[in-house]
C-alpha positions, 0 to 999 in steps of 0.5 A, a space after each residue: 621913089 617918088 610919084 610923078 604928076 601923071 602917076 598921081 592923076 591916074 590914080 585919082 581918076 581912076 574909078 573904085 569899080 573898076 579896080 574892085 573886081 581884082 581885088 575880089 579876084 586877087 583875094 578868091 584866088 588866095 582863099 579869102 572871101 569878098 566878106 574879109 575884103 570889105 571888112 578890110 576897105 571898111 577898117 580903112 575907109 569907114 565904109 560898110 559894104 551897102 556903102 562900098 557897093 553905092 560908091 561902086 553903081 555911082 563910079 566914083 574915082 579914087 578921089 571921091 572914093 578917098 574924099 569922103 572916107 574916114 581914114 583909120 587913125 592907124 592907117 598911118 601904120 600900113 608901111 612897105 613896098 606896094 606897086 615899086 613904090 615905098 607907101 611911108 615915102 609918097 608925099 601925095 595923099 591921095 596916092 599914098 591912100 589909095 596904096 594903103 589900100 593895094 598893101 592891105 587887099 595884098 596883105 589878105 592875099 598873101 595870107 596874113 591874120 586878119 588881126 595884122 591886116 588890120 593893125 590891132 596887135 
C-alpha cells in the first residue's frame, strides 16, 4: 500500500509536539517510562532528551524534526505494519521516517525488550 500525496503532507506538517504527549500516553499506559521513550527517539533520531524537548517548545513539524536527525544506520531494520501501512514499502522518506518511529514507541507499548526495540540483537 502506498502513501497518497495528502497523506504524506500531513505528515510532514504535523508538528512533533503535538504527537509526543500520545506517545507518553501510549507507553505510561503499557508500563513503560517517558525515560525508555526518549531513549528509543534518541537510538532513532540522534536526539537526547534536552534536544527532543527544545524541538518540542520550538513546534517543529515532522520535517524539521526528520531535517535535522541523524538517522540510526540500522534504522532501516525497523520492518512491519504501522497505521495500515507496510513501513519497508513507503517510497516517501519522510513518511516512511516518521512511521519508523510510530513502529518503535508501539514496540515499547507492546512490551518488547528494549535490546529488540532498538535492533542491537
Amino acid at each position: 500500500m502506498t502513501t497518497t500525496p495528502e497523506h504524506d503532507r500531513r505528515i510532514a506538517e504535523m508538528t512533533f509536539s503535538s504527537v509526543y504527549p500520545h506517545y507518553i500516553t501510549k507507553v505510561e499506559k503499557k508500563g513503560r517510562t517517558e525515560e525508555e521513550l526518549l531513549t528509543v527517539i534518541e537510538w532513532l533520531t540522534g536526539f537526547d532528551g534536552s534536544k527532543v524537548q527544545k524541538l518540542i517548545d520550538e513546534k517543529v513539524t515532522f520535517k524539521e524534526f526528520f531535517a535535522q536527525a541523524k538517522l540510526h544506520p540500522n534504522a532501516d531494520l525497523i520492518k512491519g505494519v504501522i497505521c495500515g501501512y507496510r513501513i519497508e514499502n513507503i517510497e516517501t522518506p519522510l513518511t516512511r521516517q516518521t512511521r519508523y518511529l510510530d513502529k518503535l514507541v508501539d514496540e515499547l507499548a507492546k512490551g518488547r525488550k528494549m535490546e529488540k526495540i532498538l535492533r542491537e540483537a
